[in-house]
C-alpha positions in Angstrom: -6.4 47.8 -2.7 -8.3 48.5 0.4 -6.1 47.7 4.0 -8.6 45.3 5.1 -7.9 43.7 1.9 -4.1 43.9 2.6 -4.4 43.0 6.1 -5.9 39.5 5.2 -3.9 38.9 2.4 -6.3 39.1 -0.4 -5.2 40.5 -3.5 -8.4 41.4 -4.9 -12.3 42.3 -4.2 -13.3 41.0 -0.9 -13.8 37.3 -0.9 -17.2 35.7 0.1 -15.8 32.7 2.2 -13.7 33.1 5.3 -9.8 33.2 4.6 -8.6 29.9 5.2 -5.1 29.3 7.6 -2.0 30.8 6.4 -0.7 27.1 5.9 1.6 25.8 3.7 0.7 23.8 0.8 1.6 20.4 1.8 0.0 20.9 5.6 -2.8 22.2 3.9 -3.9 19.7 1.8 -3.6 17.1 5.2 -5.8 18.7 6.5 -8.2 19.2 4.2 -7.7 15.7 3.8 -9.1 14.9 7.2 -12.3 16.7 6.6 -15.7 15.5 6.8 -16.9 18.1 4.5 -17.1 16.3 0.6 -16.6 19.4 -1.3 -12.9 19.9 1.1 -12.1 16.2 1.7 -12.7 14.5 -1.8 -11.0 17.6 -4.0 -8.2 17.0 -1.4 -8.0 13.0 -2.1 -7.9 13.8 -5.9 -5.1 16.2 -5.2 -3.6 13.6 -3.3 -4.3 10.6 -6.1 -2.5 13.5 -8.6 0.9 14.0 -6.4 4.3 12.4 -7.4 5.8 9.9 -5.1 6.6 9.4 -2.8 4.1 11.9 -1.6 1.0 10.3 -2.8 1.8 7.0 -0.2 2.3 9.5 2.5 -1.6 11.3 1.5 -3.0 8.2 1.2 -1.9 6.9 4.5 -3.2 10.1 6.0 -6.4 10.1 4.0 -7.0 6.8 5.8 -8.1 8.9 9.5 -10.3 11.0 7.3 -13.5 11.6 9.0 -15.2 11.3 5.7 -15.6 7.7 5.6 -16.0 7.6 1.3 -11.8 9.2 1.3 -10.4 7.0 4.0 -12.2 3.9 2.1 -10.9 5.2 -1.3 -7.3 5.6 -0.1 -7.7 1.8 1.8 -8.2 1.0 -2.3 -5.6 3.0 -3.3 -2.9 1.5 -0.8 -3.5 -1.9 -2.5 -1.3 -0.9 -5.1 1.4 -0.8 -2.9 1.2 -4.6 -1.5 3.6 -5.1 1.5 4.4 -1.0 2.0 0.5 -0.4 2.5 0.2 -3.1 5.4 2.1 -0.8 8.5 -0.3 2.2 7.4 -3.2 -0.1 6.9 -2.7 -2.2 10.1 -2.2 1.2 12.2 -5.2 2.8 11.0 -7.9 -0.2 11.2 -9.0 0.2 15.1 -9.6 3.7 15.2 -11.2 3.8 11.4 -14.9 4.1 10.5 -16.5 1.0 9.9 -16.8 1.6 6.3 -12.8 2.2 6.2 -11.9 -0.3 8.4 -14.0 -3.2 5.9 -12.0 -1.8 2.9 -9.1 -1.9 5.1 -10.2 -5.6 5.6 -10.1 -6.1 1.9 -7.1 -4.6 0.9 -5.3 -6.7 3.4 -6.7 -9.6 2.0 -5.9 -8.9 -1.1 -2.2 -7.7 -0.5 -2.3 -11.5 1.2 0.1 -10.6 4.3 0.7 -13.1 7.1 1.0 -10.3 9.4 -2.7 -9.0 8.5 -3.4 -12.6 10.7 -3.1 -11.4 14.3 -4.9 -8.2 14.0 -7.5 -9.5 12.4 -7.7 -12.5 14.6 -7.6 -9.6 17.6 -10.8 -7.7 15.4 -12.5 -10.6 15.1 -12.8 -11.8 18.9 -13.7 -8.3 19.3 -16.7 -6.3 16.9 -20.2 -6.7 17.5 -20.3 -6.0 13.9 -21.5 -8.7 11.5 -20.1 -7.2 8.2 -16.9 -6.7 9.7 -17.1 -10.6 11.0 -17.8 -12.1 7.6 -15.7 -9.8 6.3 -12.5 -10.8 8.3 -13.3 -14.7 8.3 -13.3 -14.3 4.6 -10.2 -12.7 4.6 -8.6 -15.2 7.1 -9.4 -17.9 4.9 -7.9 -16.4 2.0 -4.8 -15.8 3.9 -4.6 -19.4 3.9 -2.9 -20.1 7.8 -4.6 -23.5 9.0 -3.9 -23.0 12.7 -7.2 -20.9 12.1 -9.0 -23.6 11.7 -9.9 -23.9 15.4 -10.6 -20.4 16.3 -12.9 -20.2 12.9 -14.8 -23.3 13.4 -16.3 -21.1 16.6 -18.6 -19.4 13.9 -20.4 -22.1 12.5 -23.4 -21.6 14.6 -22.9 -18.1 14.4 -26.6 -16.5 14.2 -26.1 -14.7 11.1 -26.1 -16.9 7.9 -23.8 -14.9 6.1 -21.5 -15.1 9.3 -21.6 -19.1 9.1 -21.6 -19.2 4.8 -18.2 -17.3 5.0 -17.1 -19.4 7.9 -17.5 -23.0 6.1 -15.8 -21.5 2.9 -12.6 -20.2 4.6 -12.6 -23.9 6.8 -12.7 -25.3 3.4 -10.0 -23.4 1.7 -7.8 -24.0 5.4 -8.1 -27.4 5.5 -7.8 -28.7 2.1 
């Protein structure tokens, strides 16, 4: 073996991509994790998926800041599974996600069904520019099924979006019945 080759740590013929950080494992993988590269980020997420608990909860959570928005959505999906665990991670990782996280975010919230999912969604709501992300949380609010919401949601009826004003009379209904 050459020294250059023992210098780097490579046991072999000299490698065509640049050594990567002498990390361990486990600190490794997080941050491959957090990569916006697909080829790093998504063969990290299905390492992730693979681990034993309990860490596979703690990838997930971290895949959720990815800045590949297709890992941080999948492990929003994935958390699911875990119902009222998921909802701290979930919560703390909605305002500074991608939009495309932070909408599967929305959905998994809504369908863990968490009372506590009502005030920072209430807070999002009064807050995005973002239609998706306000039919998206009015749906959610209905489904979480707490009438004092009624007030606040009846605000969107003349919303200028259609779908904006669709979701809006369907969660009303589902509050007030």
């Amino acid at each position: 073996m050459s020294e250059s080759a023992m210098d780097n740590g490579m046991s072999g013929p000299a490698s065509s991509q640049p050594p990567r950080p002498n990390n361990d494992p486990a600190t490794q993988l997080r941050s491959d994790l957090l990569e916006r590269s697909p080829a790093i980020s998504l063969a990290a997420f299905a390492t992730a998926q693979a681990a034993d608990e309990p860490q596979r909860f703690d990838l997930l959570t971290v895949a959720l800041a990815s800045r590949n928005p297709l890992v941080g959505a999948n492990a929003a999906e994935a958390l699911e599974a875990y119902s009222e665990a998921a909802i701290g991670p979930l919560l703390q990782a909605i305002d500074a996600a991608h939009i495309l996280v932070q909408l599967r975010i929305i959905r998994a919230l809504d369908t863990i069904g968490s009372p506590q999912a009502v005030p920072p969604l209430v807070a999002l709501l009064k807050t995005t520019e973002c239609i998706p992300m306000r039919y998206t949380i009015i749906e959610a609010l209905g489904n979480l099924g707490n009438p004092s919401l009624a007030d606040l949601l009846r605000g969107y009826l003349d919303d200028a979006d259609h779908h904006v004003r669709e979701k809006t009379q369907a969660a009303l209904e589902k509050l007030t019945a």
